[in-house]
Residue frames relative to the residue before (quaternion, step in Angstrom):
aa qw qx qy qz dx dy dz
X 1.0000 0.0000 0.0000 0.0000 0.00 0.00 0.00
X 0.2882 -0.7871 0.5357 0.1022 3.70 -0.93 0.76
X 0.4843 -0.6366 0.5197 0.3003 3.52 -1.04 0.80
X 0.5101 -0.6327 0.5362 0.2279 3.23 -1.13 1.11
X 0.2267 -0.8831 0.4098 0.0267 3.41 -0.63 1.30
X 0.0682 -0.7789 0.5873 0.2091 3.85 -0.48 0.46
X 0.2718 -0.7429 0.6117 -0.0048 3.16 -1.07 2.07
X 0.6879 -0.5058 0.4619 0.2401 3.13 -1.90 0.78
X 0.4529 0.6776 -0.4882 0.3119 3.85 1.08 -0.93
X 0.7996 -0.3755 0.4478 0.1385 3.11 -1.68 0.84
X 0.7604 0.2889 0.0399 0.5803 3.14 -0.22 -2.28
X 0.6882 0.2659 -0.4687 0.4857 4.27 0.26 0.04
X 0.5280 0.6457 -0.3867 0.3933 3.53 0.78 -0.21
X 0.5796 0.5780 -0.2387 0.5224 3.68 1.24 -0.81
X 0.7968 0.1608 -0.3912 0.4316 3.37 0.39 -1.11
X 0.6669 0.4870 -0.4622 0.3234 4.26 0.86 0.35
X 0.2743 0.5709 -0.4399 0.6366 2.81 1.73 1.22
X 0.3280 -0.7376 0.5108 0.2957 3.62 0.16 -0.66
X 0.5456 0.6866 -0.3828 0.2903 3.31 1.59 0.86
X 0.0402 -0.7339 0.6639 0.1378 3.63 0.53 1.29
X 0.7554 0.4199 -0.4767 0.1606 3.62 -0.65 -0.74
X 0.5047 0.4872 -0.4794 0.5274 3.93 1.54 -0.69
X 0.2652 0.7436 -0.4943 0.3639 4.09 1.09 -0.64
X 0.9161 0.0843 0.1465 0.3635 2.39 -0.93 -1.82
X 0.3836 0.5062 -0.5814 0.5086 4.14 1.07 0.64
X 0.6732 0.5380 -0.3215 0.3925 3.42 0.63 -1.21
X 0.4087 0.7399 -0.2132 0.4899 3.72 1.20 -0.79
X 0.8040 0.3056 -0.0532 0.5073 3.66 0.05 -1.95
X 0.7074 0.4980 -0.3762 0.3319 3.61 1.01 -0.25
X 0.6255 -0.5461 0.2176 0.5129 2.94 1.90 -0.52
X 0.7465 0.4419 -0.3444 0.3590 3.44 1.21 -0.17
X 0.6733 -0.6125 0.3961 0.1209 3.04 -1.74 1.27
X 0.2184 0.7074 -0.6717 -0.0262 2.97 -0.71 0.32
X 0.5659 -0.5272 0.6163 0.1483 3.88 -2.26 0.72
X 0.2538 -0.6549 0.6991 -0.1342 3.44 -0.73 1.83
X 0.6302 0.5749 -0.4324 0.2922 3.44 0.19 -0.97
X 0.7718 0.1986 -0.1680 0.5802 4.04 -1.00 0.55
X 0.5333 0.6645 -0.4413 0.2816 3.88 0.43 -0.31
X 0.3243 -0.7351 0.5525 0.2217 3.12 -1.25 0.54
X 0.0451 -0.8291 0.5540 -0.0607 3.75 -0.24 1.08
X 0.0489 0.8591 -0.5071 0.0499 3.86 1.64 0.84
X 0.8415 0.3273 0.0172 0.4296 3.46 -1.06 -0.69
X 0.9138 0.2898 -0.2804 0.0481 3.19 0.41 -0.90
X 0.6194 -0.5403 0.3809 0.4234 4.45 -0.69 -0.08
X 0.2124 -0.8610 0.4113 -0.2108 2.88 -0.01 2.06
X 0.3587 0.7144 -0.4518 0.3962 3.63 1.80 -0.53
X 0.8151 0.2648 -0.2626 0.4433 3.18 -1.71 1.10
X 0.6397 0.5594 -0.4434 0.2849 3.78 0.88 -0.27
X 0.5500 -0.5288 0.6197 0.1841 3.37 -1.42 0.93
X 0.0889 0.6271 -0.7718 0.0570 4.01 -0.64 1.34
X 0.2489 0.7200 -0.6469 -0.0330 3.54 0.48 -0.75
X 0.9589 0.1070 -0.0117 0.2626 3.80 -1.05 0.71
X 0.4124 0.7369 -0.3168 0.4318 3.19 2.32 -0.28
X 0.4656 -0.6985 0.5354 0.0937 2.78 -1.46 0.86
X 0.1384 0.8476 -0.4984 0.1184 3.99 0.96 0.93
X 0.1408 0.6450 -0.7359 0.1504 3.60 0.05 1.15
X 0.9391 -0.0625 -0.1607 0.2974 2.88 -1.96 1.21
X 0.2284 0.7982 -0.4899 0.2659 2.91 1.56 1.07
X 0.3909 -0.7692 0.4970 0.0926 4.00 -0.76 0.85
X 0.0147 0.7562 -0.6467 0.0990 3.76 0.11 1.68
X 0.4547 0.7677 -0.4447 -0.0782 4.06 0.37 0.48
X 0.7016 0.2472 -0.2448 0.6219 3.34 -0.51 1.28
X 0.5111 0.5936 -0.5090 0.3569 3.96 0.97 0.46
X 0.3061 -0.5594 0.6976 0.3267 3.50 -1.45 0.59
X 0.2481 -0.6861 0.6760 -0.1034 3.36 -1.29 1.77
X 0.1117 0.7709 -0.6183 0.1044 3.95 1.60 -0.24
X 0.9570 -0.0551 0.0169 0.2843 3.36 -1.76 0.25
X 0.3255 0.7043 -0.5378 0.3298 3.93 1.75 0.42
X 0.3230 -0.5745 0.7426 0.1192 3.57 -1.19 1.60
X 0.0418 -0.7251 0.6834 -0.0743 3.76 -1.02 1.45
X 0.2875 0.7084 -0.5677 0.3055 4.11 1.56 0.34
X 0.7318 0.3934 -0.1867 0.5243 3.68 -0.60 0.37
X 0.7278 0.2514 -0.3630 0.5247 4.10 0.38 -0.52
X 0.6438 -0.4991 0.5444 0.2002 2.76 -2.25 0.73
X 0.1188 0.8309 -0.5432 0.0188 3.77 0.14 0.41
X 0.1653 0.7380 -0.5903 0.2820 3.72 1.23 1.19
X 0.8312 0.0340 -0.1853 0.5231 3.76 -0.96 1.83
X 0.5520 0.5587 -0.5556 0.2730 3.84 0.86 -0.07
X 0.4473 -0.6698 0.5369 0.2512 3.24 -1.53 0.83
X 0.2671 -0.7054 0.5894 0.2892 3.66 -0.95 0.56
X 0.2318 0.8569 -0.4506 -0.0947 3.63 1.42 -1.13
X 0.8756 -0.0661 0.1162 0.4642 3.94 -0.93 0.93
X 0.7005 0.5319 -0.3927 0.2688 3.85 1.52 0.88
X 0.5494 -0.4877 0.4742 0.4853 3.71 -1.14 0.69
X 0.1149 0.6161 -0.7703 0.1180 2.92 -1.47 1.62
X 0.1265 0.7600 -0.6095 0.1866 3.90 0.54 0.94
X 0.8190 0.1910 -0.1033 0.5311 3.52 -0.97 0.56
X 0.5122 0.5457 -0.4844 0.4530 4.31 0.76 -0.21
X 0.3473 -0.6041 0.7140 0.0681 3.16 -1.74 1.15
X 0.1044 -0.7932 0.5931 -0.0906 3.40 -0.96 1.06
X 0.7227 -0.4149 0.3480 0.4295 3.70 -1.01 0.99
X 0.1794 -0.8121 0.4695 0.2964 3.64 -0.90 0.57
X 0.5510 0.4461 -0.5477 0.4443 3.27 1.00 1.03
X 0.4065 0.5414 -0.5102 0.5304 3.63 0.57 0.97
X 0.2807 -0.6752 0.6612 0.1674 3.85 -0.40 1.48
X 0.6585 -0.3699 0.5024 0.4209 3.22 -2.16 0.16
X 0.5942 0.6247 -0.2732 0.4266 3.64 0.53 -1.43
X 0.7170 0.3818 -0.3157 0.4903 3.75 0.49 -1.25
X 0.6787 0.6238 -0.2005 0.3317 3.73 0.90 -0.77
X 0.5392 0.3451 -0.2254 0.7344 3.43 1.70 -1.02
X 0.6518 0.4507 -0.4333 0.4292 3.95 -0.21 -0.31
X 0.7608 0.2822 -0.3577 0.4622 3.60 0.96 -0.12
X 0.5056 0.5334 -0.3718 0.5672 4.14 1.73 -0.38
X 0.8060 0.1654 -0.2687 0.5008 4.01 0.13 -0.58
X 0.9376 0.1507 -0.1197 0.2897 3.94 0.69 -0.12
X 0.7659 -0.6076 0.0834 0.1930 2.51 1.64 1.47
X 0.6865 0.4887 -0.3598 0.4006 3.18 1.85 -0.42
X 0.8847 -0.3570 0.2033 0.2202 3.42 -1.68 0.41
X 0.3171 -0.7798 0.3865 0.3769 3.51 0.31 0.02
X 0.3057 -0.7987 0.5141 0.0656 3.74 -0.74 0.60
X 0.2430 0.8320 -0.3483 0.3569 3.53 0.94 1.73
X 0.0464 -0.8077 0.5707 -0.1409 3.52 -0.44 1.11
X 0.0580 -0.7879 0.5902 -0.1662 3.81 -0.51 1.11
X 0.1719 -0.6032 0.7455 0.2255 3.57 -1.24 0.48
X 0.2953 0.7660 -0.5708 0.0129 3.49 -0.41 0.70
């Protein structure tokens, strides 16, 4: 398991700013930015653009993730731990079961993709 990491990047810097929408403008223009390993505790994530990201062992505990479309990302080892994920689409090889076992108990997600 890997420590959840706070990275120097630009675009992760925004959303611990609380700035999904520069996020995800930044996003549509074309620049990249690394999610993977990140720590993204605590924070109000609604409205963000993952479309196709690669967010292993990314770290959502206690974010409100409301209505985040996660079809398409790698979410191998991401914690969901104690976050609002009402209304979020999620890989459809990710069971309901695998999803609540990581929102009420914290464990790791178990996710593999050929993307």
């Amino acid at each position: 398991m890997t420590t959840p990491q706070i990275s120097q990047d630009p675009m992760y810097l925004m959303l611990r700013d609380d700035n999904v929408e520069g996020f995800n403008q930044a996003r549509e223009s074309g620049q990249s930015c690394d999610l993977t390993g990140c720590d993204l505790r605590g924070l109000d994530l609604r409205k963000l653009n993952v479309s196709g990201m690669d967010l292993t062992d990314t770290y959502f505990r206690g974010s409100d993730l409301r209505g985040i479309d996660f079809r398409g990302c790698q979410l191998g080892g991401a914690s969901l731990a104690d976050a609002k994920i009402s209304g979020c689409y999620f890989p459809p090889e990710l069971s309901a079961e695998e999803i609540r076992l990581s929102v009420t108990m914290g464990t790791r997600l178990r996710h593999t993709s050929n993307m």
